[in-house]
Phi, psi and omega in degrees: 000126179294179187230155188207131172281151199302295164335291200282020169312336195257308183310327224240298152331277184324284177314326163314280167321307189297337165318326176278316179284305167351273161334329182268340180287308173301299186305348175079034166257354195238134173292174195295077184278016179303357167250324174272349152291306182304353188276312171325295164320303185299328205287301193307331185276331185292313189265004166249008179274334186280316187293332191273348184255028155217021171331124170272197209274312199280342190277288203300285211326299180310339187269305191298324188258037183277114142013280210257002175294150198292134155266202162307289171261061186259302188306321208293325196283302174292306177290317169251162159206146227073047200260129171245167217211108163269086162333113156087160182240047165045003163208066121196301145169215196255158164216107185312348177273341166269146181219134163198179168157204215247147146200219184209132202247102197035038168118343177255148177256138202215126139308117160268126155217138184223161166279154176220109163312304175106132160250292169338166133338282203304305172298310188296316200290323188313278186272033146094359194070021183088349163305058163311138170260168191317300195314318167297335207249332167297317174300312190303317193295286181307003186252337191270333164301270171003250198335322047081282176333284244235026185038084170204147187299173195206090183286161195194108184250134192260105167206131153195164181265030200139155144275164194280128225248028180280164177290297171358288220276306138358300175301316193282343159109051185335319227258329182311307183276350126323321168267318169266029148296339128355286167296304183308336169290305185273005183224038183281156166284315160310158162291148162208141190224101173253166188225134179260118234245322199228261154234161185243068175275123173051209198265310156000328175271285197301355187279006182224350176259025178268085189237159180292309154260116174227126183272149157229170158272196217252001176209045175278176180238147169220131165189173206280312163219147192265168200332307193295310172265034186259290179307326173306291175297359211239308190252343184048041169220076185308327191274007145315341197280038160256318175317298173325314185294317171301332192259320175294024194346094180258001175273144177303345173273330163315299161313301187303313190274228220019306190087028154285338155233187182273323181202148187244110203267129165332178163227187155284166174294142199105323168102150186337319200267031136277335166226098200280304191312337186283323202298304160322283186309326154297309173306314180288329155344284205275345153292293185313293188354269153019276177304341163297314148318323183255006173281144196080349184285176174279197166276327174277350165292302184293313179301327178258001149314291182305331192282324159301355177261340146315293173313319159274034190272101178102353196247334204252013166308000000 
């Protein structure tokens, strides 16, 4: 059953009805109404194409955390294959909100790492709502050494709202294990190409998105913090936090013209989770590209690409 966000109330209305009609059409209960679903139908697609092509900031966000939106193995199910899934960081133990491990992305052997949110109850607790404790960001360092080892490109999907922010996790030493994941990023030999699939929160994010490419969909969030503790803190008013999405411009068309990200993979009308497979194939699209670009370079080329597309981050405004 879809699900519709507070904005898409006139979309969800349309559909409803035509849905009412549909039904009243299978039982044979109805004269021929096959010219008002279809009138129903233009209106409806029409009006959700005008709400998405003015989302507003605080708009975009609820569209990045929509439920039903693709997660990581959703990409990972459709894009690789032969995937095998690599367990633990070797000093403490696994953690389900990061999943990576070796397959093959259209035919090239690839490191794969992603964040996973969980679409269930059941999922969401499993992986943490996407939220890693150090150990998760420590497995990202050993799968990207692998990757290192063995020459291979290194994909990377971002959706979280943050790392996880517990006393635990803290004690085992979060912020250590961000930077150097981080790092770890900046000094693969390899291409590495991440995509930011949902939201991109705080160094939670950046610990897998310091990449020679970073992609977003079109109605993903990347930010520093998210809205609600933007608000907290700015206004000590959380429910500020559409003001907060606005003044931080956290949307990929902001990030683009910023030059913070590289590119903007389209979604479908509507936004991924109305089509998650087109939305997906976009994205692998927009990967291979990516990797095409970066094929012949050397290890020191590559390595001094990224570090220079960091580095000009803010001078050339």
């Amino acid at each position: 059953m879809r699900s519709y966000l507070d904005f898409e109330k006139p979309v969800a209305e349309l559909e409803a009805k035509i849905e009412e009609l549909r039904a009243l059409a299978d039982s044979g209960n109805a004269v021929a109404i096959g010219d008002e679903i279809t009138h129903l139908e233009t209106k409806s697609r029409r009006a959700l194409s005008d709400l998405y092509t003015a989302l507003t900031p605080w708009q975009k966000t609820m569209v990045a955390r929509h439920p039903q939106r693709p997660h990581f193995v959703d990409y990972c199910a459709e894009l690789i294959t032969d995937f095998t899934p690599l367990a633990g960081d070797r000093k403490f133990g696994e953690d389900e909100a990061i999943i990576g491990g070796l397959g093959r992305f259209r035919g090239e052997s690839v490191c794969i790492i992603g964040q996973e949110k969980g679409s269930s109850t059941e999922t969401r607790l499993k992986h943490n709502f996407g939220m890693a404790r150090p150990e998760g960001y420590r497995k990202a360092v050993r799968l990207m050494e692998l990757a290192s080892r063995f020459d291979l490109p290194v994909i990377t999907f971002v959706d979280t709202a943050g790392a996880y922010p517990g006393i635990g996790a803290e004690e085992r030493g979060q912020a250590e294990a961000i930077a150097r994941s981080t790092d770890a990023c900046l000094m693969l030999p390899t291409p590495n190409v991440s995509v930011i699939i949902g939201e991109g929160g705080s160094g939670g994010a950046i610990a897998l998105a310091t990449a020679n490419r970073v992609l977003m969909l079109e109605h993903s969030v990347y930010s520093v913090i998210s809205p609600e503790g933007a608000a907290s803190i700015l206004w000590r008013d959380p429910t500020r936090a559409q003001d907060a999405a606005t003044a931080m411009k956290i949307t990929a068309q902001d990030l683009l013209r910023f030059q913070i990200i590289d590119a903007i993979i389209p979604e479908p009308a509507g936004g991924a989770h109305r089509n998650p497979k087109a939305a997906i194939n976009a994205a692998g699209d927009a990967i291979a590209a990516s990797l095409q670009d970066l094929a012949g370079l050397s290890p020191v080329e590559i390595k001094r690409a990224r570090a220079d597309k960091f580095l000009a981050i803010g001078r050339k405004l």
